[in-house]
C-alpha positions as CSV (number, residue, x, y, z in Angstrom):
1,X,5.2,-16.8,-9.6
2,X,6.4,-13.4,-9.2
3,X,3.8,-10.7,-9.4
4,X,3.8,-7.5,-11.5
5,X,5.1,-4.2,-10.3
6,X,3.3,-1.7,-8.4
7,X,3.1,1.3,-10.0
8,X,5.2,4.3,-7.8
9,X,6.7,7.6,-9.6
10,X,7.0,10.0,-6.4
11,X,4.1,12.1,-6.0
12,X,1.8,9.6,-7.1
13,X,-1.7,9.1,-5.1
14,X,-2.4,5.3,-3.3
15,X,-5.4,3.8,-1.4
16,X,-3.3,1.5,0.5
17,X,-5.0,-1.4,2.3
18,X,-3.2,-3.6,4.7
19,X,-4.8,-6.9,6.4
20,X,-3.5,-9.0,8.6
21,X,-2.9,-12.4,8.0
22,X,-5.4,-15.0,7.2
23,X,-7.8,-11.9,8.5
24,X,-6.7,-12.2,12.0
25,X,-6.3,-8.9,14.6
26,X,-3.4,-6.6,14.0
27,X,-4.2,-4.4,17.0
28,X,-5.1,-6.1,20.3
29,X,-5.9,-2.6,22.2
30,X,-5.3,0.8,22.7
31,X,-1.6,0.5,23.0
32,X,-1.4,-1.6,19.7
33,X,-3.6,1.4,18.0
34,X,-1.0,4.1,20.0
35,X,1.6,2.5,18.6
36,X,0.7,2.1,14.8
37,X,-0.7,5.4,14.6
38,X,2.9,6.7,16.4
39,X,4.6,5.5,13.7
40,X,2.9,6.1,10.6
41,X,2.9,10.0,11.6
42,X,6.9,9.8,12.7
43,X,7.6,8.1,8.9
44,X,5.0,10.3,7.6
45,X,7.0,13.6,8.7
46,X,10.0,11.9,8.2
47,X,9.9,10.8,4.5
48,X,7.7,13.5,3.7
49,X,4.7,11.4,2.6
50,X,1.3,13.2,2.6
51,X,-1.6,11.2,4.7
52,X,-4.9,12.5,3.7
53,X,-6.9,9.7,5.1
54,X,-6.9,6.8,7.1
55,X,-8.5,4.5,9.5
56,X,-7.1,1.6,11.7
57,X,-9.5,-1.0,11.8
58,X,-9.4,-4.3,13.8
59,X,-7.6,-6.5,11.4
60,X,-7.2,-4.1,8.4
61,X,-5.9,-0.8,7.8
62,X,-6.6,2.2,5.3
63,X,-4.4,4.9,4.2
64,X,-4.8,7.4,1.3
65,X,-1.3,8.6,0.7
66,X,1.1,10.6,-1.6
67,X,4.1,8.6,-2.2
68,X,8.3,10.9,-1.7
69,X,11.1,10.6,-3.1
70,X,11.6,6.9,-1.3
71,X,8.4,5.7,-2.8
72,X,5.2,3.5,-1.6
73,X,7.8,-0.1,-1.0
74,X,10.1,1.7,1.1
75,X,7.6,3.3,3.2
76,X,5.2,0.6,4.0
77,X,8.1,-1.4,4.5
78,X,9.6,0.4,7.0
79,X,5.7,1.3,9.0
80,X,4.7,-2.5,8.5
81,X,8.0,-4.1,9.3
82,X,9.3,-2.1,13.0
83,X,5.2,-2.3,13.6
84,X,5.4,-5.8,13.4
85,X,8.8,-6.2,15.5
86,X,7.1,-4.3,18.0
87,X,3.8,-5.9,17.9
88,X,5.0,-9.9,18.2
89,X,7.5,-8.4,21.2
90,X,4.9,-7.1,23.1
91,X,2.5,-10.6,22.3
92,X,4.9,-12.8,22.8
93,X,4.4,-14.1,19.4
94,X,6.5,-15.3,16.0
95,X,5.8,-15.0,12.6
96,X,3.8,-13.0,9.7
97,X,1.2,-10.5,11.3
98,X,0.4,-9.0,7.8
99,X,-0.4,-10.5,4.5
100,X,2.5,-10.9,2.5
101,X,1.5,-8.2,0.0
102,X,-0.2,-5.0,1.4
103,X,-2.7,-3.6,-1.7
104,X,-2.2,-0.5,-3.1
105,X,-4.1,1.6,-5.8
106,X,-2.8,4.4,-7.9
107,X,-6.1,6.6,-8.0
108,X,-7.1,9.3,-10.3
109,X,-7.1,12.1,-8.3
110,X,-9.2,15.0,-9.4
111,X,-12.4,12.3,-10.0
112,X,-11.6,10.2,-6.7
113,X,-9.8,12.1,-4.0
114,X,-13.5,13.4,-2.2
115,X,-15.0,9.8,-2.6
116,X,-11.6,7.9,-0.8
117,X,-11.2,10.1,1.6
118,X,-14.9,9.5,2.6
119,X,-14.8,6.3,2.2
120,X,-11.9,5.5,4.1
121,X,-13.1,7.6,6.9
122,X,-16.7,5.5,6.7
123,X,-15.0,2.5,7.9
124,X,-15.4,2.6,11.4
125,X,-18.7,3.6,10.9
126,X,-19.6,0.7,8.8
127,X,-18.0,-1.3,10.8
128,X,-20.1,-0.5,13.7
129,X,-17.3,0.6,15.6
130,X,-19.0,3.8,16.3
131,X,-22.6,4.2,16.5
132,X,-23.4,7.6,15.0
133,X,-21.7,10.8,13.0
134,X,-21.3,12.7,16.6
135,X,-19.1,9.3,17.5
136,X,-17.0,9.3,14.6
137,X,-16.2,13.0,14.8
138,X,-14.1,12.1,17.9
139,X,-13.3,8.9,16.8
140,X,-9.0,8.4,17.9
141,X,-8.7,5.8,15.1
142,X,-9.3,7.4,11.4
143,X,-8.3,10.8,10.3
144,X,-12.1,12.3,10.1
145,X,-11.7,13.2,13.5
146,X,-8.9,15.2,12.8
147,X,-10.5,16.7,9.5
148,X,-13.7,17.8,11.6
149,X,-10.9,19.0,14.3
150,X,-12.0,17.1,17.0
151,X,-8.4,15.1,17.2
152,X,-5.1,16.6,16.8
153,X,-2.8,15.2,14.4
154,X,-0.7,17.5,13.3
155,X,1.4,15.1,10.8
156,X,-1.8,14.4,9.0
157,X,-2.2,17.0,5.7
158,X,-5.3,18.1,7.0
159,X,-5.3,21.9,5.2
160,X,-5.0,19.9,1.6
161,X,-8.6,18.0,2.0
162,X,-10.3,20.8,3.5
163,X,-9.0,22.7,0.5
164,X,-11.1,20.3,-1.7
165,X,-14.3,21.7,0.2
166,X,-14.2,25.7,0.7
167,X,-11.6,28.5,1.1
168,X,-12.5,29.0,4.3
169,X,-12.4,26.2,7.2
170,X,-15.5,26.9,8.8
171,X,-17.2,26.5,5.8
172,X,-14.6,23.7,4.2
173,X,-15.2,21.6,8.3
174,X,-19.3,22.0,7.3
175,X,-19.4,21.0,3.5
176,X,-17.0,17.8,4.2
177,X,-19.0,16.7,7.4
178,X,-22.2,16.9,5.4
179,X,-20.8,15.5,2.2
180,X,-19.1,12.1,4.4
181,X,-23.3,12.5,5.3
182,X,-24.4,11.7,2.0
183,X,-22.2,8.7,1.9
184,X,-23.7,6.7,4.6
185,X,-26.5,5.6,2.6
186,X,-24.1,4.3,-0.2
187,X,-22.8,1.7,2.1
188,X,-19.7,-0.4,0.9
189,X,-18.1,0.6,-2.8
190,X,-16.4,-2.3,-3.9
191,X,-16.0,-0.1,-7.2
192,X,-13.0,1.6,-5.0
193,X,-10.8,-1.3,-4.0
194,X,-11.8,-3.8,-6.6
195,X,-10.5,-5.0,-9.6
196,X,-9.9,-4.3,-13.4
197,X,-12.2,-2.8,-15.3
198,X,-14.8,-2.7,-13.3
199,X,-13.0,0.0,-10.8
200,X,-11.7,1.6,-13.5
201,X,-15.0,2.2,-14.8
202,X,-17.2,2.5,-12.0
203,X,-18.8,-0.7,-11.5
204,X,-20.7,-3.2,-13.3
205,X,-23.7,-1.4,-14.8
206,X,-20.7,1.1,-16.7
207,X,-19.0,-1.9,-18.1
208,X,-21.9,-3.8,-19.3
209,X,-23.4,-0.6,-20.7
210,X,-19.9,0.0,-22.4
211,X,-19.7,-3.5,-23.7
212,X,-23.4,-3.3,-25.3
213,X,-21.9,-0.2,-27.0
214,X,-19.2,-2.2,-28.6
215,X,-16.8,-0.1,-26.8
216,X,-13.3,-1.3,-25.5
217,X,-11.3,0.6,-22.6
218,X,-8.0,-0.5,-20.8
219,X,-7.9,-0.9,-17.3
220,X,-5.4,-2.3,-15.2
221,X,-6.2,-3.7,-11.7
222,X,-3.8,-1.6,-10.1
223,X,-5.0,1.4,-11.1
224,X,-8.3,3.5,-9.8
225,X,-9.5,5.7,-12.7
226,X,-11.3,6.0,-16.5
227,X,-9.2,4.1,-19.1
228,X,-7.7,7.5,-20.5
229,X,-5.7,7.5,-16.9
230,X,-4.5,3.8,-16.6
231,X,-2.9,4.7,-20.0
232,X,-1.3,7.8,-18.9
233,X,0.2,6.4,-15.9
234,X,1.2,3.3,-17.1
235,X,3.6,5.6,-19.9
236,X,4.7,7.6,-16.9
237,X,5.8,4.9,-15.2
238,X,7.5,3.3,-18.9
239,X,10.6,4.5,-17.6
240,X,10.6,2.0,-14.4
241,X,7.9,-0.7,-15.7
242,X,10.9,-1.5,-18.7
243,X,12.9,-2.7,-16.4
244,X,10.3,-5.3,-14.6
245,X,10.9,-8.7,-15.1
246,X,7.4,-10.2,-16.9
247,X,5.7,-12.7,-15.4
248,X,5.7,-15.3,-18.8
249,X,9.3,-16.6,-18.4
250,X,10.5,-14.6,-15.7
251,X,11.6,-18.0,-13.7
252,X,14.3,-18.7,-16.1
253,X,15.2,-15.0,-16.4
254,X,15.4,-14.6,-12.5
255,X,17.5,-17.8,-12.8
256,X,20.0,-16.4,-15.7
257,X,20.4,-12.9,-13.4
258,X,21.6,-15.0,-10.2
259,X,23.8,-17.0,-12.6
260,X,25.4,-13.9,-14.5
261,X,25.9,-12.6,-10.8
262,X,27.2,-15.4,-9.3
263,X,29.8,-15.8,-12.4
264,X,30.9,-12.3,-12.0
265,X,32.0,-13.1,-8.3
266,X,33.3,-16.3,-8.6
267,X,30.6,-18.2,-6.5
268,X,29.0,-21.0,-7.3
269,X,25.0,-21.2,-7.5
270,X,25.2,-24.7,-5.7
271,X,27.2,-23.0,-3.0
272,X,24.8,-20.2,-2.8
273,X,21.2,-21.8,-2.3
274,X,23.3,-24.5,0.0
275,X,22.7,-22.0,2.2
276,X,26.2,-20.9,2.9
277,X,27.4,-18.6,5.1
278,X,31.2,-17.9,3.8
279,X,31.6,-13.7,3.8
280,X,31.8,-13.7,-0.3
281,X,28.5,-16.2,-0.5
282,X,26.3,-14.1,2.1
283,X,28.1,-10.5,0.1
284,X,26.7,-11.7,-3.2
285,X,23.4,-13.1,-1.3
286,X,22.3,-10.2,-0.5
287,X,22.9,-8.5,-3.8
288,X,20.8,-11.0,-5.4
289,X,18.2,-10.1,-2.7
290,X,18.4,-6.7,-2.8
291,X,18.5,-6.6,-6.6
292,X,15.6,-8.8,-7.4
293,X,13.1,-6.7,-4.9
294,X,14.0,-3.5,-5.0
295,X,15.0,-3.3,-9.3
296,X,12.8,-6.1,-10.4
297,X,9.8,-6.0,-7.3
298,X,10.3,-9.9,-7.0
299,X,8.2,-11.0,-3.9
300,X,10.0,-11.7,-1.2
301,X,8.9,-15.1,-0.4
302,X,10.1,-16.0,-4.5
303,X,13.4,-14.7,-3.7
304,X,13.5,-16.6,-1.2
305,X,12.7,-19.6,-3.2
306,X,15.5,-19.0,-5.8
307,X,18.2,-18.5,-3.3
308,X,17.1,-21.4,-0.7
309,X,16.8,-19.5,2.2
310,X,13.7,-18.3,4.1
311,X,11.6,-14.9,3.7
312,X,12.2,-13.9,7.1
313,X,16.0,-13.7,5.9
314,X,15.4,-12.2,3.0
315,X,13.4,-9.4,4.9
316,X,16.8,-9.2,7.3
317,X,18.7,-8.6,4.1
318,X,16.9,-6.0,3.2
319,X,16.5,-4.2,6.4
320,X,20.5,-4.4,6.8
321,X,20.4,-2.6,3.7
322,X,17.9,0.6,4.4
């Protein structure tokens, strides 16, 4: 069943969090890491979409980021699809490397920039993959080593944190060391990648305390912030949601859009999900494709389903068409 829309006006903030299938590696070793990390900064610079933070772990990724002009979809699609090209090359392997959907967040920025951007560069630490603060200053792998200017990153929007903690960097280096400090302690906040209304307002004890109160808030599971926000970006985003197709009925209505299409061009749906390759079949194929992703945010592997082919051509389609 197709799944709702992300939400992804241009300048909008994401905590996007990328795992690799069935919570297998994505990186293998240093040249893997090298290699990820070369190409988000490349896309970064070249599509102008601010990194704040990040950190590559073994089999998941984090990345706080502020979408262009091409948006979140195009972006991830292009770092996750040439990484993965690259990535089953160099293994010798075939197939998915990522989980089909990659989750992203649209976060309220003013009450959660300071708190991602620590938590994302946590991670490692957490993890265990360094052992103290002094380790993850120099840490390759997350942007707080580049933050505490201990790693040079130059594509990484480095002067826009420190902004958050002083005018001057000495001072703005100092105050964000100590406050990522002050997080150890907190350990793991599922409050900032999980769901609903619970992330929206803070975690459990805020929503039972709301609920005793009789109140009522909206919250969307997409969305990181007070129920005030989810509403005002859910309205921004009116003029692109409007067009999604919903998820109660959105089978036949997929179905009616391939047939209206197929009519148009004089090509039979029975012809088309036969799996044909005639030049005006494939033209109108791809159409479909590209129309029901990029215009509707179909998944992949449903539009794959609807035109009876597989999701590895779909995602050919679609990079033909970028």
């Amino acid at each position: 069943m197709p799944r709702r829309a992300r939400l992804d006006a241009p300048g909008t903030l994401h905590h996007v969090i990328v795992r690799g299938i069935e919570k297998r590696r994505i990186v293998n070793d240093i040249a893997d890491r090298k290699n990820f990390i070369q190409r988000l900064g490349e896309l970064s610079v070249d599509t102008k979409t601010g990194i704040y933070a990040w950190a590559l772990m073994t089999n998941h990724a984090h990345i706080l980021l502020r979408s262009s002009e091409m948006g979140l979809s195009g972006f991830m699609r292009r770092l996750l699809t040439g990484y993965a090209v690259s990535y089953n090359r160099r293994h010798r392997r075939w197939g998915h490397l990522f989980q089909n959907r990659y989750k992203s967040i649209v976060c309220d920025e003013d009450t959660y920039f300071t708190e991602l951007v620590r938590y994302i560069h946590l991670n490692p630490l957490r993890a265990k993959l360094v052992k103290s603060m002094a380790q993850l200053d120099r840490y390759r792998w997350s942007g707080h080593g580049v933050l505490v200017d201990q790693v040079k990153h130059e594509w990484q929007d480095r002067d826009y944190v420190l902004r958050w903690f002083g005018k001057k960097e000495g001072d703005a280096k100092k105050a964000y060391r100590n406050y990522v400090i002050k997080g150890i302690d907190q350990g793991r906040r599922p409050e900032l990648v999980g769901g609903g209304l619970i992330r929206s307002m803070g975690g459990w004890s805020a929503v039972k305390a709301m609920r005793r109160a009789g109140d009522r808030d909206l919250s969307d599971d997409r969305i990181l912030g007070s129920g005030e926000f989810v509403e005002q970006i859910i309205k921004e985003a009116e003029a692109t949601i409007k067009y999604q197709l919903p998820v109660k009925g959105s089978d036949d209505k997929i179905k009616k859009l391939i047939g209206k299409i197929c009519k148009s061009n004089k090509v039979s749906m029975q012809e088309l999900k036969a799996g044909s390759r005639r030049k005006e079949v494939s033209e109108v194929r791809s159409r479909i494709a590209i129309e029901l992703v990029k215009k509707y945010g179909i998944a992949l592997a449903e539009v794959a389903r609807q035109l009876g082919v597989t999701t590895p051509a779909i995602s050919k389609i679609l990079k033909r068409a970028n």
